[in-house]
Backbone of each chain as ProteinMPNN parsed JSONL, in Angstrom:
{"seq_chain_A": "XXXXXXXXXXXXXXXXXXXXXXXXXXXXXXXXXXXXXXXXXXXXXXXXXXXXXXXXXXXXXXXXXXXXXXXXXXXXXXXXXXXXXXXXXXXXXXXXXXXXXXXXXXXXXXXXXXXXXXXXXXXXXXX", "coords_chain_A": {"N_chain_A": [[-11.031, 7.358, 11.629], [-8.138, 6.269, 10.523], [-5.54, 7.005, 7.665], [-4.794, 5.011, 6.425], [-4.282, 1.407, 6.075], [-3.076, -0.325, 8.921], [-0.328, -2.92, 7.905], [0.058, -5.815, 9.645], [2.942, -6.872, 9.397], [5.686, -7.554, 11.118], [5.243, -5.561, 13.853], [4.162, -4.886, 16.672], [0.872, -4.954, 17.608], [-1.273, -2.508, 18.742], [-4.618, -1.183, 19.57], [-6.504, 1.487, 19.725], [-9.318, 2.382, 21.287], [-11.448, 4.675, 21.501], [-14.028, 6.215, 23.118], [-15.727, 8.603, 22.399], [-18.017, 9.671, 23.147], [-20.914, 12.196, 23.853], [-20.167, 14.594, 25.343], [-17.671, 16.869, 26.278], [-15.153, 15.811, 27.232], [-15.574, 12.918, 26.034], [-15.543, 13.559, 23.207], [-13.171, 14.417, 23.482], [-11.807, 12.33, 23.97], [-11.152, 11.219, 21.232], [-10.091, 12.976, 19.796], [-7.884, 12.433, 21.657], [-6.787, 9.686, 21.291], [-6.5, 9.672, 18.113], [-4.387, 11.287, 17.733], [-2.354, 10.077, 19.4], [-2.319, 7.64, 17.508], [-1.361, 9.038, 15.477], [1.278, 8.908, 16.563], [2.29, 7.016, 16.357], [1.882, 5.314, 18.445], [-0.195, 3.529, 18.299], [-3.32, 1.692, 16.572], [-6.015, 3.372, 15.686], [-9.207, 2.411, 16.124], [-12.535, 1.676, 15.477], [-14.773, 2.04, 18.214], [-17.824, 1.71, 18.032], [-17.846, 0.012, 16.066], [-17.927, -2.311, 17.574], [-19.229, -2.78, 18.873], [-21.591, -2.677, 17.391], [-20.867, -5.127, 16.472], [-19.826, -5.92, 14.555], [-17.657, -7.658, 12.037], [-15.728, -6.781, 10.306], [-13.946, -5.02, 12.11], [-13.982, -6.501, 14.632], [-12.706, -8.5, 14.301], [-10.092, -7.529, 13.482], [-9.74, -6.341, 16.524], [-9.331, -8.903, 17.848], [-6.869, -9.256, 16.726], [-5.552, -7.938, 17.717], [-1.995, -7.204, 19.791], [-2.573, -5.651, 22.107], [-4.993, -3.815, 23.871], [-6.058, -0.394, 24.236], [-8.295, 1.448, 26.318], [-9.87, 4.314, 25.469], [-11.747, 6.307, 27.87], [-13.937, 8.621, 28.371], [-15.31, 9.575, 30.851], [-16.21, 7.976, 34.104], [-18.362, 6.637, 33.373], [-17.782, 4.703, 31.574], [-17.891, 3.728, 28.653], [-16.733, 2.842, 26.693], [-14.883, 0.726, 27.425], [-16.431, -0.933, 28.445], [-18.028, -1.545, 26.697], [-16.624, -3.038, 24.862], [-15.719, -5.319, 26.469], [-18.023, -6.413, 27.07], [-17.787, -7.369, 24.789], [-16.248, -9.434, 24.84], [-13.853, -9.183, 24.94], [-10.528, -7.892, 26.397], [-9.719, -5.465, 28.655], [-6.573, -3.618, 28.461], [-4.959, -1.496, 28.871], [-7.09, 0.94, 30.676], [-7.981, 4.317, 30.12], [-9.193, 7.15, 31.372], [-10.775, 10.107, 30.536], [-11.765, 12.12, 32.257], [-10.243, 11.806, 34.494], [-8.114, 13.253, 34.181], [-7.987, 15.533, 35.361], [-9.676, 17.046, 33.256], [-12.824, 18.787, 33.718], [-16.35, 17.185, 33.288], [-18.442, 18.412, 30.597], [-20.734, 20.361, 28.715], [-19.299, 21.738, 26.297], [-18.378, 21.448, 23.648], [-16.549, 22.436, 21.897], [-13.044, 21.92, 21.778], [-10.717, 23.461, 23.358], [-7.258, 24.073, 21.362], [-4.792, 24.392, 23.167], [-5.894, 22.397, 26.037], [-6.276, 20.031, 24.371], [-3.347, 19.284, 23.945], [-2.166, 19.588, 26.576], [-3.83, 17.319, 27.924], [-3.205, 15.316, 25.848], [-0.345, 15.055, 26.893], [-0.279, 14.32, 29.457], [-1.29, 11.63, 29.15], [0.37, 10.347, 27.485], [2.435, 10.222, 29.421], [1.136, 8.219, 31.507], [1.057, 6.144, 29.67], [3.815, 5.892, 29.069], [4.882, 4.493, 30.837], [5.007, 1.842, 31.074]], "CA_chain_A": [[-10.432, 6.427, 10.673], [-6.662, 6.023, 9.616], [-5.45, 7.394, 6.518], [-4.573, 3.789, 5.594], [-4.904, 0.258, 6.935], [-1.954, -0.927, 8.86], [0.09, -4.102, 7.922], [0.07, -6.177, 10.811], [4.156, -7.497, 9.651], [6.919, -6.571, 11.726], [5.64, -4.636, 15.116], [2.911, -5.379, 17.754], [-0.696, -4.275, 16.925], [-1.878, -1.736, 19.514], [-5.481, -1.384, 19.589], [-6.744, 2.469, 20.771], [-10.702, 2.163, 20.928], [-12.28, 5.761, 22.511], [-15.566, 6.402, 23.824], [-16.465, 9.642, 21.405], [-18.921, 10.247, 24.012], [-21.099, 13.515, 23.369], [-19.732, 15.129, 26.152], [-16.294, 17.253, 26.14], [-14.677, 14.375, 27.564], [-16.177, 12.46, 24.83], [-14.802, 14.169, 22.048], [-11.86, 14.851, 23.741], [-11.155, 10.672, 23.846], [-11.268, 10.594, 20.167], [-9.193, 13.296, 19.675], [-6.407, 12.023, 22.236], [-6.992, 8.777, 20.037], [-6.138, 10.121, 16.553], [-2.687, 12.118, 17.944], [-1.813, 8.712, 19.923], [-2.233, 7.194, 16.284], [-0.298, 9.82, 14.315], [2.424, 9.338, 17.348], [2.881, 5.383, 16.735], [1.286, 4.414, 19.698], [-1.299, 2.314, 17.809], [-4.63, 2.063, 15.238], [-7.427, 3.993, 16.488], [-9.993, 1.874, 15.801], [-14.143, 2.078, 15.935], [-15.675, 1.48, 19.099], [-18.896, 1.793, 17.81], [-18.304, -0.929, 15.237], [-17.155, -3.35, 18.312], [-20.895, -2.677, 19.213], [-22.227, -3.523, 16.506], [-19.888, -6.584, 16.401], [-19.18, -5.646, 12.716], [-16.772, -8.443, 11.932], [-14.043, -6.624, 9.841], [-13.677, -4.971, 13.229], [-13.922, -7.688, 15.84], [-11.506, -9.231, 13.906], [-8.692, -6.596, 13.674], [-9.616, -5.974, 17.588], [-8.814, -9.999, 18.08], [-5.587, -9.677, 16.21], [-4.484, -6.672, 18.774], [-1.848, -7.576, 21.037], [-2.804, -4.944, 23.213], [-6.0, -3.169, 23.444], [-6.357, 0.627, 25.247], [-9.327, 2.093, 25.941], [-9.763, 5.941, 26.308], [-12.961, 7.027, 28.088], [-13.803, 10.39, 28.735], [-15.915, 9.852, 32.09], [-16.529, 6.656, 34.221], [-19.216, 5.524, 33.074], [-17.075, 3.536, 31.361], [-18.729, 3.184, 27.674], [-15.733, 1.999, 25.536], [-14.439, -0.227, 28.417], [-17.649, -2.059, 28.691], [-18.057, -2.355, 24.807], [-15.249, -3.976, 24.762], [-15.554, -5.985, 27.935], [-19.377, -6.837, 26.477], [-17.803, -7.973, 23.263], [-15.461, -10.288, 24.863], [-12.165, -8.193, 24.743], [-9.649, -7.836, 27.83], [-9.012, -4.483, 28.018], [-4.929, -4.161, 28.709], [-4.935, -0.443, 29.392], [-8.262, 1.978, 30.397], [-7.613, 5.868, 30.411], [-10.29, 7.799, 32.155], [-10.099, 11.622, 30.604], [-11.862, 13.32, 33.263], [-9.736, 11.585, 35.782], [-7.23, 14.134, 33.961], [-8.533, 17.193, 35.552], [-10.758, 17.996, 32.824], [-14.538, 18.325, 34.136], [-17.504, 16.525, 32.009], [-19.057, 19.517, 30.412], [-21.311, 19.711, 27.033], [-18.697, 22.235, 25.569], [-17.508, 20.353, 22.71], [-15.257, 23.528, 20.795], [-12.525, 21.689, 22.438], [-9.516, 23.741, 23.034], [-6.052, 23.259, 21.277], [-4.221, 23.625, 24.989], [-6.492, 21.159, 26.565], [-5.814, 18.768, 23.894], [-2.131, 19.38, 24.045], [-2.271, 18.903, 27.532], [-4.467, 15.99, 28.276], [-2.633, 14.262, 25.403], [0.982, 15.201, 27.474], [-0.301, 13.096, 30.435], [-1.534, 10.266, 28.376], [1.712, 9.975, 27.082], [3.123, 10.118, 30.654], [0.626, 7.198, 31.499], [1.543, 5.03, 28.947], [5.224, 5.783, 29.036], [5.442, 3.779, 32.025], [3.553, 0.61, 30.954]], "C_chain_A": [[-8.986, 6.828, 10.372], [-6.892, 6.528, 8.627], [-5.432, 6.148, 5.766], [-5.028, 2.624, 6.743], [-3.625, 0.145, 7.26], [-1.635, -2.309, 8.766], [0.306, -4.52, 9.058], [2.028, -6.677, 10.923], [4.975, -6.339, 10.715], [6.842, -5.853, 13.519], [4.158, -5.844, 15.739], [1.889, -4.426, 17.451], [-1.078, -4.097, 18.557], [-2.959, -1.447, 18.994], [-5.902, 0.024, 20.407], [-8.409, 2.124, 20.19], [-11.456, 3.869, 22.202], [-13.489, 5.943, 22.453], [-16.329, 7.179, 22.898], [-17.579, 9.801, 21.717], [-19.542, 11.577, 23.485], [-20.869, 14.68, 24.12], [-18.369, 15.776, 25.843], [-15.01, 16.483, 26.055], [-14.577, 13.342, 26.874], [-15.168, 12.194, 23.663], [-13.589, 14.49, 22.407], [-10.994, 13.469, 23.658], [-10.521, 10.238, 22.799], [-10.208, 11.354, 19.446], [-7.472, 13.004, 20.195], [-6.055, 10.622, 21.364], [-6.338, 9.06, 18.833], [-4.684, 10.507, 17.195], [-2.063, 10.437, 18.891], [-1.691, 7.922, 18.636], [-0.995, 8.035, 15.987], [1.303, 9.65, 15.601], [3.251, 8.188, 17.657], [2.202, 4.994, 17.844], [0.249, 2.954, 19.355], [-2.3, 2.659, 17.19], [-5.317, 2.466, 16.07], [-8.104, 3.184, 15.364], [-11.74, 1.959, 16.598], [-14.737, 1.03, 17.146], [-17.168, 0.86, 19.051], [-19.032, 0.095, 16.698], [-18.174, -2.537, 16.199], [-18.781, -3.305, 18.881], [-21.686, -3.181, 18.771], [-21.697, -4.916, 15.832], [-19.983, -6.993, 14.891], [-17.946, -6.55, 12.336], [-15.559, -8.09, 11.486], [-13.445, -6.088, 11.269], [-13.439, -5.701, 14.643], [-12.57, -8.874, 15.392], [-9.96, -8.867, 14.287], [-8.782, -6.325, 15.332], [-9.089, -7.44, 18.319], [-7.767, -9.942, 17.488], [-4.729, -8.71, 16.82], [-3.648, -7.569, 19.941], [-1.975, -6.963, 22.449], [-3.942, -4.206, 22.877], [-6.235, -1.797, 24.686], [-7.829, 0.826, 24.545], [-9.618, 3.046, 26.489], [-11.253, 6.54, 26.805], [-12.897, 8.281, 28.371], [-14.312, 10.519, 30.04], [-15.885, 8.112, 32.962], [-17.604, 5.899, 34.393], [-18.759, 4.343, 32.191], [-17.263, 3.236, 29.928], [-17.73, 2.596, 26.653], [-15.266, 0.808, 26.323], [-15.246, -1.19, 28.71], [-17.873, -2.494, 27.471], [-17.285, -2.812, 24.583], [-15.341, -5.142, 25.489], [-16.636, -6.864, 27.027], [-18.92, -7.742, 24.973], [-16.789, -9.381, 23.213], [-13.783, -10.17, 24.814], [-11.789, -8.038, 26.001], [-9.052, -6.336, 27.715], [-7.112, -4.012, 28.955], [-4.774, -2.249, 29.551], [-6.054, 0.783, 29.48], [-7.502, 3.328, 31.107], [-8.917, 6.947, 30.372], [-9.986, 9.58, 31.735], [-10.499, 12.575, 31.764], [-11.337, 13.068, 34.494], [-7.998, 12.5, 35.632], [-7.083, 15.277, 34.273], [-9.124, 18.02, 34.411], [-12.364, 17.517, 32.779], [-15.169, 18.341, 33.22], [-18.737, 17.876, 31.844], [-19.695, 18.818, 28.808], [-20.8, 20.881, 26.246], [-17.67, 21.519, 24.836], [-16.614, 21.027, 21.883], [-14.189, 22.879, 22.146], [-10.719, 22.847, 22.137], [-8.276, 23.324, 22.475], [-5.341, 22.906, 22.764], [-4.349, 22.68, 25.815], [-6.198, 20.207, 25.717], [-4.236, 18.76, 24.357], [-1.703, 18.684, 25.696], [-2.684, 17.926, 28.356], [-3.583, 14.828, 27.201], [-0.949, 13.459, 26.071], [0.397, 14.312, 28.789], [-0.644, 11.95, 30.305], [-0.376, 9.294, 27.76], [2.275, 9.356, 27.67], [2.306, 8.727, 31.283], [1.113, 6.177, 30.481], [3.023, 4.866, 28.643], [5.894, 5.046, 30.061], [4.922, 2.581, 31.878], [4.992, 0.101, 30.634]], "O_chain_A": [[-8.851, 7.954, 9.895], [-8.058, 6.715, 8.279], [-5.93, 6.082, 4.642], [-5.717, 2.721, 7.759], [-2.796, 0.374, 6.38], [-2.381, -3.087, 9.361], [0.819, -3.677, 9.794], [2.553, -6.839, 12.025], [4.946, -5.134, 10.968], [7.81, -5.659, 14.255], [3.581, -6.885, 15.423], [2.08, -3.264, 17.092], [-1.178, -4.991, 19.397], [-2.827, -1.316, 17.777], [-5.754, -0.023, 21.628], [-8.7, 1.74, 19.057], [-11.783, 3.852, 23.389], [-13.996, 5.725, 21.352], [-17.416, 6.757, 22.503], [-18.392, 10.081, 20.836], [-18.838, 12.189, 22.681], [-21.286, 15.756, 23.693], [-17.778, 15.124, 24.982], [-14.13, 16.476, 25.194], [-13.533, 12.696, 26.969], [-14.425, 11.279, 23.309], [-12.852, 14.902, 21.511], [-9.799, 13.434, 23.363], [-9.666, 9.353, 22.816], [-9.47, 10.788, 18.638], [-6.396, 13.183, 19.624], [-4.972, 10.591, 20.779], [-5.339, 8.354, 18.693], [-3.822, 9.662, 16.955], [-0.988, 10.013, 18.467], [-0.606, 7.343, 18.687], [0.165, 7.709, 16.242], [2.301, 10.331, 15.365], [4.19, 8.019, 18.435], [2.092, 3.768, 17.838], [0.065, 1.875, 19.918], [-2.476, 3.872, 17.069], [-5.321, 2.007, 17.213], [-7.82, 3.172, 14.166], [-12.051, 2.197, 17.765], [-15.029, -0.165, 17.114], [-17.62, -0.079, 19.705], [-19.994, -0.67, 16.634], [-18.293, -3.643, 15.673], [-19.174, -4.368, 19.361], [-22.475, -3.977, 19.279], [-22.142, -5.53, 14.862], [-20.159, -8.066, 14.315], [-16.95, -5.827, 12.369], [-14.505, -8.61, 11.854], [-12.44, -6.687, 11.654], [-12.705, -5.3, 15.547], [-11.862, -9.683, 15.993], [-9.076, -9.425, 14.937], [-7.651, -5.994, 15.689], [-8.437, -7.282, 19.351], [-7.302, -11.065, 17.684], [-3.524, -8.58, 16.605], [-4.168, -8.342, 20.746], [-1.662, -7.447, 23.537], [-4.063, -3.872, 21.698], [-6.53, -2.075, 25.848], [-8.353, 0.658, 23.443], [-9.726, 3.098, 27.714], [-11.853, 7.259, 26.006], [-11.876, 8.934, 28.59], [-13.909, 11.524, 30.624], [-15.519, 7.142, 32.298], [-17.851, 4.945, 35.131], [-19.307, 3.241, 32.14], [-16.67, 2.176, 29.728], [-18.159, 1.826, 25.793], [-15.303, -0.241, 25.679], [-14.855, -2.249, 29.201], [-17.918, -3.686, 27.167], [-17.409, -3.162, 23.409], [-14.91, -6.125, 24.885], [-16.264, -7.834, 26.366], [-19.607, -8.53, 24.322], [-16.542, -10.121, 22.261], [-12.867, -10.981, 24.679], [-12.686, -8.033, 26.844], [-8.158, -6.01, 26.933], [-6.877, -4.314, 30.125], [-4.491, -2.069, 30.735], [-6.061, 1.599, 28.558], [-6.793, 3.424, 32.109], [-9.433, 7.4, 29.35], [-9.202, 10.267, 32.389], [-9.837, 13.532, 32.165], [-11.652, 13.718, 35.49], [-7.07, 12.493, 36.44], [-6.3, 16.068, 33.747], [-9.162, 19.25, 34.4], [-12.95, 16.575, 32.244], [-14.991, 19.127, 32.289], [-19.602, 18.208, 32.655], [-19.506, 17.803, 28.137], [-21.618, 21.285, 25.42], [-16.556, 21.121, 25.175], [-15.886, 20.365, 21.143], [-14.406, 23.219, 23.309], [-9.958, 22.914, 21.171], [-7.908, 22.225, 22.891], [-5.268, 21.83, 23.357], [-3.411, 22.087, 26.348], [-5.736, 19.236, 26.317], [-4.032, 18.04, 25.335], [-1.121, 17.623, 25.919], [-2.077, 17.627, 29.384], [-3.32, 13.693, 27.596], [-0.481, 12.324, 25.974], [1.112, 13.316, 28.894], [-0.411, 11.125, 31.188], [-0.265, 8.076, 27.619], [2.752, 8.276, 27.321], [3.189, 7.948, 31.644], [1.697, 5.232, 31.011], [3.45, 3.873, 28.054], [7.112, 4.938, 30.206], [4.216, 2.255, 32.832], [5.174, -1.073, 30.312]]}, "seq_chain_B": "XXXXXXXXXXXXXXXXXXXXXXXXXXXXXXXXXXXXXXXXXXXXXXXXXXXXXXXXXXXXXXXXXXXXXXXXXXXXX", "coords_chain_B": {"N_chain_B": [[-17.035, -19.539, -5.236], [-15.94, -16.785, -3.62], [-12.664, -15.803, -3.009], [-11.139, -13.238, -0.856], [-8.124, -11.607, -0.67], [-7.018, -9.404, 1.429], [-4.905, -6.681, 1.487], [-1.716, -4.594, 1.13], [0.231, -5.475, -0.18], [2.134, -6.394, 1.762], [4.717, -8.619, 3.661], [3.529, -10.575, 4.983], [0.844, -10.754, 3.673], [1.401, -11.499, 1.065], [2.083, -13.79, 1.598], [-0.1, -15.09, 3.12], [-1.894, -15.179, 0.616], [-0.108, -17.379, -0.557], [-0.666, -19.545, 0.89], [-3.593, -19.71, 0.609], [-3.721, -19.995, -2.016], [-3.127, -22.462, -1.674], [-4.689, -24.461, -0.388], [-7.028, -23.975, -1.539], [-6.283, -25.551, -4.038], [-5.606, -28.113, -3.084], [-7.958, -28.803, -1.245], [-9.227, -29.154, -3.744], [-11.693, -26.944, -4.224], [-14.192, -24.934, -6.177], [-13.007, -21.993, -6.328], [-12.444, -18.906, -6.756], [-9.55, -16.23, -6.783], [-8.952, -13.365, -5.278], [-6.458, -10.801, -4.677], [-6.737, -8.187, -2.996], [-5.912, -4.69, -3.013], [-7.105, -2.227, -3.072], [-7.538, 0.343, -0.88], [-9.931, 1.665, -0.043], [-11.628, -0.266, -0.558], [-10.572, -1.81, 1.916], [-11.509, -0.967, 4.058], [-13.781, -0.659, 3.524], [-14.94, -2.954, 4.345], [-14.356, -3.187, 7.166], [-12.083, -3.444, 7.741], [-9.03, -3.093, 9.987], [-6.556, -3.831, 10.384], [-4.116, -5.309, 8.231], [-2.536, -8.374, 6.863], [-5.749, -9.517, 5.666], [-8.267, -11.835, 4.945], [-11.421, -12.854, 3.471], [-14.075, -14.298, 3.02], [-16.374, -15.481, 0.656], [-17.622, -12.76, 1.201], [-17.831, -12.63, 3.956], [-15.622, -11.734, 6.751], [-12.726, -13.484, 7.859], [-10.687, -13.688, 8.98], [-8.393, -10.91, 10.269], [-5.64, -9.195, 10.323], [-3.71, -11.156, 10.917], [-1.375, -14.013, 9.541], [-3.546, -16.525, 8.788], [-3.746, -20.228, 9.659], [-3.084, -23.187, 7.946], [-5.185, -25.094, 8.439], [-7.322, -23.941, 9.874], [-7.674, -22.471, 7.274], [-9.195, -23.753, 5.142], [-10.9, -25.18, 6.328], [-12.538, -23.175, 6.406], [-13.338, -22.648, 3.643], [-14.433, -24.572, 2.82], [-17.684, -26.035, 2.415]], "CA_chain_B": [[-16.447, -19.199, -4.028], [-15.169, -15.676, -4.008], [-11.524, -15.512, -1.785], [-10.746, -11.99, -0.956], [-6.976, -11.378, 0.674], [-7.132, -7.679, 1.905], [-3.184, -6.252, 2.17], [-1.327, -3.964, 0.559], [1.953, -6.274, -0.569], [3.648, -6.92, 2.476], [4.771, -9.941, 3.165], [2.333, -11.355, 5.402], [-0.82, -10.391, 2.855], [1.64, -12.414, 0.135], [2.225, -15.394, 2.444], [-1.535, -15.196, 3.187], [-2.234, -15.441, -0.424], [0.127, -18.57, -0.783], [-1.47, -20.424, 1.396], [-4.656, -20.042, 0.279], [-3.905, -20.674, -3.614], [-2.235, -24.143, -1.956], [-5.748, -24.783, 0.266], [-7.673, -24.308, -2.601], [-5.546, -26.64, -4.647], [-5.383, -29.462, -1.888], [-9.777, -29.432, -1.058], [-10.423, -28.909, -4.889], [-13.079, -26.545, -4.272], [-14.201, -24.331, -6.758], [-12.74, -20.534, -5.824], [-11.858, -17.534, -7.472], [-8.945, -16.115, -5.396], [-8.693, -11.818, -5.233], [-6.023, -10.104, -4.143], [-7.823, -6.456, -3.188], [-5.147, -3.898, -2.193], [-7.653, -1.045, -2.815], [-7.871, 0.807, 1.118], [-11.406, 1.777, 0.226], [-12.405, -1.578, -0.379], [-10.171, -2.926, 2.645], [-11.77, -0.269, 4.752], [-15.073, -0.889, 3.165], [-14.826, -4.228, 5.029], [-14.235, -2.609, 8.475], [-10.616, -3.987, 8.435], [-8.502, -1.868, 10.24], [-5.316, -4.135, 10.38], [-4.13, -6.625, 7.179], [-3.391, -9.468, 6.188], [-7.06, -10.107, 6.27], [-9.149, -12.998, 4.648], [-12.597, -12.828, 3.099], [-14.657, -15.541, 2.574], [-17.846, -14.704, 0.37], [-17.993, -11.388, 2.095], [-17.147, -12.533, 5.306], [-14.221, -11.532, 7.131], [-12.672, -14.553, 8.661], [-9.633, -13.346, 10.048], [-7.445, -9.795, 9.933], [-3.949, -8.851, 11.358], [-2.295, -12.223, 10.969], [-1.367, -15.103, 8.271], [-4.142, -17.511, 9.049], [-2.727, -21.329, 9.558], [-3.662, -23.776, 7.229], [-6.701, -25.558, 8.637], [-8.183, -22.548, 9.86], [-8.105, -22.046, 5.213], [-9.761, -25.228, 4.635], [-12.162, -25.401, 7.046], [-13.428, -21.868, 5.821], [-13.799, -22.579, 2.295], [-15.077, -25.936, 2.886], [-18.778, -25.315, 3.007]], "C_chain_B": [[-15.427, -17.946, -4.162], [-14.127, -15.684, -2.349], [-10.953, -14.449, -1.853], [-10.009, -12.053, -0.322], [-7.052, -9.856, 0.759], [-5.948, -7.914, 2.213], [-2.857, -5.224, 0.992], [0.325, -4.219, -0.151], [2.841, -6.595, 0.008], [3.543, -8.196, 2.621], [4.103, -11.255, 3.633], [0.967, -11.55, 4.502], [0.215, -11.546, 1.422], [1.766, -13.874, 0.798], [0.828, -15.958, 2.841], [-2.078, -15.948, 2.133], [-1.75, -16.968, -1.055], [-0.389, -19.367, -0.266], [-3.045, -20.77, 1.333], [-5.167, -20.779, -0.853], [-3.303, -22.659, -2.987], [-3.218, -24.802, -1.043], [-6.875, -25.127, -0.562], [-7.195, -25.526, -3.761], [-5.717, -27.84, -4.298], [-6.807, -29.809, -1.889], [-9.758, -29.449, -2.261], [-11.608, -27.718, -5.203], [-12.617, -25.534, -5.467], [-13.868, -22.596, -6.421], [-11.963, -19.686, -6.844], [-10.773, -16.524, -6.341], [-8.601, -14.513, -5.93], [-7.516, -11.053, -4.22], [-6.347, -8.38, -4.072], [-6.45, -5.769, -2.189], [-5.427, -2.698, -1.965], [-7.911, -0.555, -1.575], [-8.829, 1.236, 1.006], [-11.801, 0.464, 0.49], [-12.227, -2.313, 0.709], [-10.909, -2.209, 3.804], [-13.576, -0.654, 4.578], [-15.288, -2.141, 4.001], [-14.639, -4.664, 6.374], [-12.983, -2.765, 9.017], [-9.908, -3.478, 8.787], [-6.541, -2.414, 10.132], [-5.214, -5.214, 9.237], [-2.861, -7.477, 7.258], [-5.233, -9.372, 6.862], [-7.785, -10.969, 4.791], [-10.873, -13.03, 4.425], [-12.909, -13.36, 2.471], [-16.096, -15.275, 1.914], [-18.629, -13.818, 0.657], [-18.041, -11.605, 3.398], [-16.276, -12.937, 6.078], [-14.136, -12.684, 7.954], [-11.696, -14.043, 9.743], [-8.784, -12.14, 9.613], [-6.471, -9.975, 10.935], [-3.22, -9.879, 11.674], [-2.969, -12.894, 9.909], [-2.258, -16.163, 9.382], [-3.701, -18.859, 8.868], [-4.302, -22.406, 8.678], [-5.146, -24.679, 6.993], [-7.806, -24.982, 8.784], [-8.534, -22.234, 7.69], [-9.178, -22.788, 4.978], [-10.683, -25.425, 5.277], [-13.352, -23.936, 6.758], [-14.05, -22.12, 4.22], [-14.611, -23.829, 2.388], [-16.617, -25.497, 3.021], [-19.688, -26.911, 2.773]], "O_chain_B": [[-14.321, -18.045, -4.693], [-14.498, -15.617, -1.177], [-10.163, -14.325, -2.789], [-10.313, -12.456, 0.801], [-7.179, -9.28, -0.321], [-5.585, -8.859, 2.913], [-3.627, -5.056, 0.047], [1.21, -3.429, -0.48], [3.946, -6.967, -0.387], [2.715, -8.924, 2.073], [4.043, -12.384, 3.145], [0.169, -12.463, 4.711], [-0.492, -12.39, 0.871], [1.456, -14.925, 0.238], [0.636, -17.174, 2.883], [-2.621, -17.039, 2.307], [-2.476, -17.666, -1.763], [-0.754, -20.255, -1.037], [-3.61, -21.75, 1.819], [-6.103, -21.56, -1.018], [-3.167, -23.674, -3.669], [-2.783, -25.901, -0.702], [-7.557, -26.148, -0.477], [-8.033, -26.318, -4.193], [-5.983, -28.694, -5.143], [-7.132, -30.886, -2.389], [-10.792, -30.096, -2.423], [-12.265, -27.652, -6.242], [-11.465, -25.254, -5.798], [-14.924, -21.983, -6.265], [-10.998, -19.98, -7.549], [-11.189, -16.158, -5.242], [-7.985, -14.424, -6.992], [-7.801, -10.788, -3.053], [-6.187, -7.568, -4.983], [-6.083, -6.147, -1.076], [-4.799, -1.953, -1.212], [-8.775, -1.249, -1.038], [-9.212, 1.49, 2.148], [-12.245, 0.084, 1.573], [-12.999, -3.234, 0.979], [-10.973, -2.973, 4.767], [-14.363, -0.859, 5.503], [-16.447, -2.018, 4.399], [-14.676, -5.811, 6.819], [-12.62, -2.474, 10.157], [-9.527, -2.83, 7.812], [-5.579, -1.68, 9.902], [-6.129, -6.036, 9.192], [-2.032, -6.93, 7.985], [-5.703, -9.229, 7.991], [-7.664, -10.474, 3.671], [-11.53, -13.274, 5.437], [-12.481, -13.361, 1.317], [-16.975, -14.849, 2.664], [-19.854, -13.788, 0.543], [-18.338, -10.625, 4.08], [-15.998, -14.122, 6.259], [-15.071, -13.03, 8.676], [-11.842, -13.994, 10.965], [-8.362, -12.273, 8.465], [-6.442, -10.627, 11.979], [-2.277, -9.829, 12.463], [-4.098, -12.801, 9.428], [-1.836, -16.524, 10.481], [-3.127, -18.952, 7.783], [-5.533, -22.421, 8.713], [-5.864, -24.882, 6.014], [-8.896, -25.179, 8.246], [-9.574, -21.851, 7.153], [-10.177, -22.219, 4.538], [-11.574, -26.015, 4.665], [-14.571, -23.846, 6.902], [-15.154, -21.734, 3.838], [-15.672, -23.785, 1.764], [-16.813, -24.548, 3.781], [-20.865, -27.008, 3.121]]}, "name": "protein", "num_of_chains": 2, "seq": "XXXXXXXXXXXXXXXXXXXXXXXXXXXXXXXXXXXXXXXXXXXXXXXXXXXXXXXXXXXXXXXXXXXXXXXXXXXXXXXXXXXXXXXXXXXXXXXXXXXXXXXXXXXXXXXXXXXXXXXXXXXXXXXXXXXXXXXXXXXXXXXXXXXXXXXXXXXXXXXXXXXXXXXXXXXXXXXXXXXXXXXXXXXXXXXXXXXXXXXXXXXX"}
């Protein structure tokens, strides 16, 4: 969750929706998520509630003009909840296609974040 | 008819709000119109982006000023 809600005046509503898988990968989505928030990139917003097609959510995910979605593996599970809910997704980011392998060690390192978030960056800095 | 605008004073969540007090005006209907700028309550509501629009507890539309028919055809019941 955001600290606040953002006003939609003024910019373009980016849309990050991650997987938060229980896997490393997982948790590592949700974290690259939150620092992509705090970095302007856009609202991290609940996947899970796009699932449960929770309306305050399906709403704010229809008023995105862009919608990423960060998985951690490819099975795909935010990319299809999305897909499943009727959403186009504009940009999918695959973490273990980052060189880090799908493990069930979830003490996720700072470095590994640091660094998986530094090529996420580099991915979307070219869009 | 409870009309909830979810925002926090910018100027879309006030332009929101005008158009609703001038929807309600125009059908007649009976509505009570709330401006809620509390972020529990707007959060409580799953809204993640505002302006947003709540119609007897359910959200019609967030992250833009809703256009006038889209008002009227919501409250209309």
């Amino acid at each position: 969750m955001p600290e606040e809600t953002k006003c939609a005046c003024g910019s373009a509503n980016v849309a990050i929706f991650p997987c938060v898988g229980a896997a490393n990968v997982g948790q590592l989505s949700n974290r690259i998520a939150i620092e992509l928030e705090k970095q302007g990139i856009g609202n991290l917003m609940c996947t899970a509630g796009i699932g449960a097609r929770a309306p305050g959510l399906m709403k704010s995910a229809e008023a995105s003009d862009r919608i990423i979605a960060i998985d951690g593996c490819p099975v795909n599970c935010a990319s299809k909840t999305l897909e499943l809910a009727g959403f186009r997704v504009d940009r999918q980011i695959v973490i273990s296609e980052l060189g880090i392998k799908k493990s069930k060690d979830r003490d996720l390192k700072d470095q590994e974040i640091a660094d998986t978030l530094g090529k996420v960056m580099e991915i979307l800095q070219y869009e | 008819m409870r009309i909830e605008i979810l925002g926090t004073g910018c100027s879309k969540c006030n332009k929101t709000k005008e158009l609703v007090e001038k929807a309600v005006k125009e059908t007649g209907v009976d509505a009570e119109i709330v401006k809620v700028e509390d972020f529990d309550k707007i959060l409580g509501y799953g809204v993640m982006v505002t302006p947003a629009l709540v119609v007897d507890g359910d959200v019609k539309v967030a992250g833009k000023v809703p256009n006038m028919d889209d008002i009227k055809k919501w409250i209309k019941k």
